[in-house]
C-alpha positions in Angstrom: 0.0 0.0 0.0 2.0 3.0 -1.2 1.1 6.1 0.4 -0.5 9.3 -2.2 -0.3 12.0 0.6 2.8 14.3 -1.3 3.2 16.3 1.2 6.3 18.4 0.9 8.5 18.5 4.0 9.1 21.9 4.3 5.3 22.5 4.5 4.7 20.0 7.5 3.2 21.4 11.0 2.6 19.8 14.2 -0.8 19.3 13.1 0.1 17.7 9.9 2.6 15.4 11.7 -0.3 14.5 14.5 -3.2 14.3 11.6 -0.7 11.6 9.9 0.0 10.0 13.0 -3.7 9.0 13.5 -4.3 8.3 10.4 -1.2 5.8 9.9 -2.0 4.1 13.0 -5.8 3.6 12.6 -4.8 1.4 9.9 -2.5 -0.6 12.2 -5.3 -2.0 14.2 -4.9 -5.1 16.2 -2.0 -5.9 13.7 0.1 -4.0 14.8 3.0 -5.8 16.6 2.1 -8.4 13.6 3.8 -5.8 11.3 6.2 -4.9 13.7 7.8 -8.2 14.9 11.4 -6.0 15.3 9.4 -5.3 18.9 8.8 -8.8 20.0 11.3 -11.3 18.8 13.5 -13.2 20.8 16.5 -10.6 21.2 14.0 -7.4 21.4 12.4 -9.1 24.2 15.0 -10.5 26.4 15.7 -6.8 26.4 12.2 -5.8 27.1 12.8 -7.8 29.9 16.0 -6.4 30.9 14.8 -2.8 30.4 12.1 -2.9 32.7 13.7 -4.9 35.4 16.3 -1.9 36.0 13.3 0.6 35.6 11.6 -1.6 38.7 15.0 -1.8 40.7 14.8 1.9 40.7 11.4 2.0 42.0 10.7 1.9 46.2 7.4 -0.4 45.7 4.9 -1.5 43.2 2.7 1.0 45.0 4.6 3.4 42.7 2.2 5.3 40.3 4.1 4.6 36.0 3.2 6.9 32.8 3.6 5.8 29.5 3.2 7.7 25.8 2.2 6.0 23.5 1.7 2.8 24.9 0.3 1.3 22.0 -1.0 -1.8 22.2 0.8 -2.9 25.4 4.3 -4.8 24.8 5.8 -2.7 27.4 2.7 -1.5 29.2 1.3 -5.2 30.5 4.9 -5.8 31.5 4.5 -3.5 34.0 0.8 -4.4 34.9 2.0 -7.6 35.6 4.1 -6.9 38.3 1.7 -4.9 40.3 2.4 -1.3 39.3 -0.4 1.5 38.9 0.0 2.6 35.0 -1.3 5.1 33.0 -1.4 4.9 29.1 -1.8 7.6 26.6 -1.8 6.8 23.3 -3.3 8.9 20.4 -4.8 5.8 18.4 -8.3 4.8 20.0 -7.9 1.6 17.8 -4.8 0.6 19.2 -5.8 1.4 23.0 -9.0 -0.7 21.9 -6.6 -3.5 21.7 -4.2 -2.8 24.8 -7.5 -2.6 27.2 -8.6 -6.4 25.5 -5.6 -7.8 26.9 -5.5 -6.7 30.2 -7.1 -8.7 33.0 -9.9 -8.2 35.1 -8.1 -8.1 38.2 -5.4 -5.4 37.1 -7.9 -3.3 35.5 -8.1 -0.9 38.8 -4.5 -0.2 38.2 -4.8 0.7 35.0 -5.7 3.7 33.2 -5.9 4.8 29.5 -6.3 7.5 27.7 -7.0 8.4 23.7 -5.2 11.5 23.2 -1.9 12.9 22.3 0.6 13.8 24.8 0.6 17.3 24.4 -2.7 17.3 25.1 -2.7 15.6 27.5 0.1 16.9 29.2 -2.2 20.3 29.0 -5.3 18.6 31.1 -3.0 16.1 33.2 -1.2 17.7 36.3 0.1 14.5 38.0 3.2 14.0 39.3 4.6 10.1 38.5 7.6 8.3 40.6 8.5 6.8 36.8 7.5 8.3 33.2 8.0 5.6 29.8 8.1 7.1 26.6 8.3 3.9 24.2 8.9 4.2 20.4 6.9 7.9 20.1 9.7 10.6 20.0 10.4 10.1 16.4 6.5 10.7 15.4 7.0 13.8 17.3 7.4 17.4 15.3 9.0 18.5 18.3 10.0 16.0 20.8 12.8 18.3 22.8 9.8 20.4 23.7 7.9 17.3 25.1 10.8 15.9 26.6 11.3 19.6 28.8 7.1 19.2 29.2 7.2 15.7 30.8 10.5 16.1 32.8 8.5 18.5 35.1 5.7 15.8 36.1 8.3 13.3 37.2 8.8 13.3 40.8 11.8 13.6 42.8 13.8 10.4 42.4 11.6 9.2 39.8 12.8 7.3 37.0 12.8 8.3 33.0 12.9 5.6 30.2 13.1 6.7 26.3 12.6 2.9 24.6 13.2 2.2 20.6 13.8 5.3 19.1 15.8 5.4 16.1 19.8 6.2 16.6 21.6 9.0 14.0 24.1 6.3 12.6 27.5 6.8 11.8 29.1 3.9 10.0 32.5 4.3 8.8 33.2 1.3 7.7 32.5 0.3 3.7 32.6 -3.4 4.2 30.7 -3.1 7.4 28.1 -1.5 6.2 27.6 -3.5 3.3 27.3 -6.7 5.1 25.0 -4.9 7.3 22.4 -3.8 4.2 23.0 -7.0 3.2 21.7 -8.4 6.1 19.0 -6.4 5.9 17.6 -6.6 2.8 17.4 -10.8 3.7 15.4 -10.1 6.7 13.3 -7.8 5.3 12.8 -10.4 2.6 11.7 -13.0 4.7 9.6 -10.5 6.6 7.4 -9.9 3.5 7.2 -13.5 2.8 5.5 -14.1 6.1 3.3 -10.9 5.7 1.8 -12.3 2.6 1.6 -15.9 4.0 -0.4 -14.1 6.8 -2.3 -12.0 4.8 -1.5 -9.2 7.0 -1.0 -5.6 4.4 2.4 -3.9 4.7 1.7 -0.4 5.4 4.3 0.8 2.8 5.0 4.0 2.5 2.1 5.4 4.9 4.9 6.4 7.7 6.8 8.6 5.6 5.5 11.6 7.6 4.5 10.0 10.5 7.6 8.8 11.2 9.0 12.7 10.7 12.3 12.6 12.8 13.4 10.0 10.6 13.4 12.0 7.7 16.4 14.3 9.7 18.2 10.7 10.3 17.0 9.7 13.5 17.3 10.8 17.0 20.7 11.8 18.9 20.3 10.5 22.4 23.1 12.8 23.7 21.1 15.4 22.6 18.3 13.9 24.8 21.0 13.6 27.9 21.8 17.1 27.5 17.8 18.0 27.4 17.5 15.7 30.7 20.7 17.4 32.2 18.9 20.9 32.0 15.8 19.5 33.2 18.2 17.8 36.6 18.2 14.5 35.5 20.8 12.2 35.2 21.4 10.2 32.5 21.9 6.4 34.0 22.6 4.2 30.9 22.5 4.3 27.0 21.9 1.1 25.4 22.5 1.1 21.5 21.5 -2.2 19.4 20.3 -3.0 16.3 16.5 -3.3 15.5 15.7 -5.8 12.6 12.5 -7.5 11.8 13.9 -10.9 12.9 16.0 -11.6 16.3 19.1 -13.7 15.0 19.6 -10.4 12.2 19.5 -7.9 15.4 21.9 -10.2 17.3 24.2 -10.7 14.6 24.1 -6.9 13.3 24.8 -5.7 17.2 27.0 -8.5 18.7 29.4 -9.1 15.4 28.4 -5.8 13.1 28.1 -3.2 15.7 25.7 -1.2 13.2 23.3 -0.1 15.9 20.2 1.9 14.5 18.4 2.1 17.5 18.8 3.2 21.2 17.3 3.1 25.3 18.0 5.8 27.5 17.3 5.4 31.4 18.2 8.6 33.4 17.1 9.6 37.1 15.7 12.7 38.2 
């Protein structure tokens, strides 16, 4: 599905950006982490796992009160259900939160709270203070995420935790051969990955994120940048974790472990 929206880049707004956003993901659905399988295979998840075990070892008590943007449909979100925390979930896709409140249980519903709108907004109508604030694979649909970061920085509490999850890394690869074998690499994953799209009969939303996806089109996301927003904002920046994202787990272990052609990053930092 190849996207007819020719929107030139220099005539984007926020509101174009957020009007593209909802669109793109109304058409993701309950597919979504179908398409998106770089999110949940084996090596993805074993660091989903890690991720949020040293967000909880940061926390006093499950008591603690969580917010994540754009929780989406709930890969990171339920993780932290499960273990007893109180979460709130904004996400601008009502289809997608649709899906996230199907899975959760009956008996962690009173801990759980979501919302359809986008984090500006909601920032604008939301004055809570959380002990722990998740921002999972949003900043680069953002038209201006240093001015959200700034925004949400102030409704963390004291000691309260900050995680920035999947968000594209600016590469740098200055190696010819390296990155060769690493488009290489890519172009046989991605292969497969439309093989077992159209076995599934599951559309590939080609060409719809172009604009969504706007801090891409500038190369991705510097997450030094981010630690210097953070270290205005009194934060400090715990831990950067940079790794390849691929469609498939073995091509993200083999492109981080052996490559080292990382294309995506974590940041944890502690205000």
């Amino acid at each position: 599905m190849i996207n007819k929206l020719d929107i030139p880049l220099e005539t984007l707004t926020r509101e174009k950006v957020l009007e593209e956003n909802k669109r793109v993901h109304k058409l993701e659905d309950q597919f979504y982490l179908e398409r998106h399988p770089e999110q949940t295979n084996f090596y993805q998840s074993r660091l989903v796992k890690k991720t949020v075990d040293q967000v909880c070892s940061l926390l006093d008590s499950p008591s603690e009160d969580i917010l994540e943007l754009g929780c989406g449909t709930g890969y990171l979100y339920l993780e932290f259900l499960r273990r007893g925390y109180k979460i709130t979930g904004v996400d601008l896709s009502a289809e997608m939160i649709s899906v996230l409140e199907s899975k959760i249980k009956k008996t962690d519903r009173k801990r759980s709270r979501l919302v359809v709108n986008d984090v500006e907004t909601f920032a604008d109508i939301d004055d809570k203070k959380y002990s722990a604030i998740i921002v999972s694979a949003l900043l680069h649909h953002l038209y201006d995420f240093e001015s959200v970061i700034k925004m949400y920085c102030d409704r963390l509490m004291p000691g309260g935790v900050f995680l920035i999850f999947f968000e594209p890394l600016k590469q740098n690869i200055n190696s010819v051969i390296r990155y060769r074998i690493h488009q290489t690499l890519a172009g046989i994953d991605e292969t497969i990955y439309r093989q077992k799209m159209i076995r599934q009969k599951i559309s590939i939303l080609e060409g719809e994120y172009h604009h969504a996806d706007y801090q891409r089109q500038f190369g991705g996301i510097d997450p030094y940048r981010l630690k210097d927003l953070f270290g205005e904002k009194g934060l400090k920046t715990l831990q950067i974790d940079k790794y390849c994202a691929r469609r498939f787990g073995l091509s993200s272990f083999l492109a981080t472990r052996f490559l080292k052609t990382q294309n995506t990053f974590n940041l944890l930092a502690k205000k």
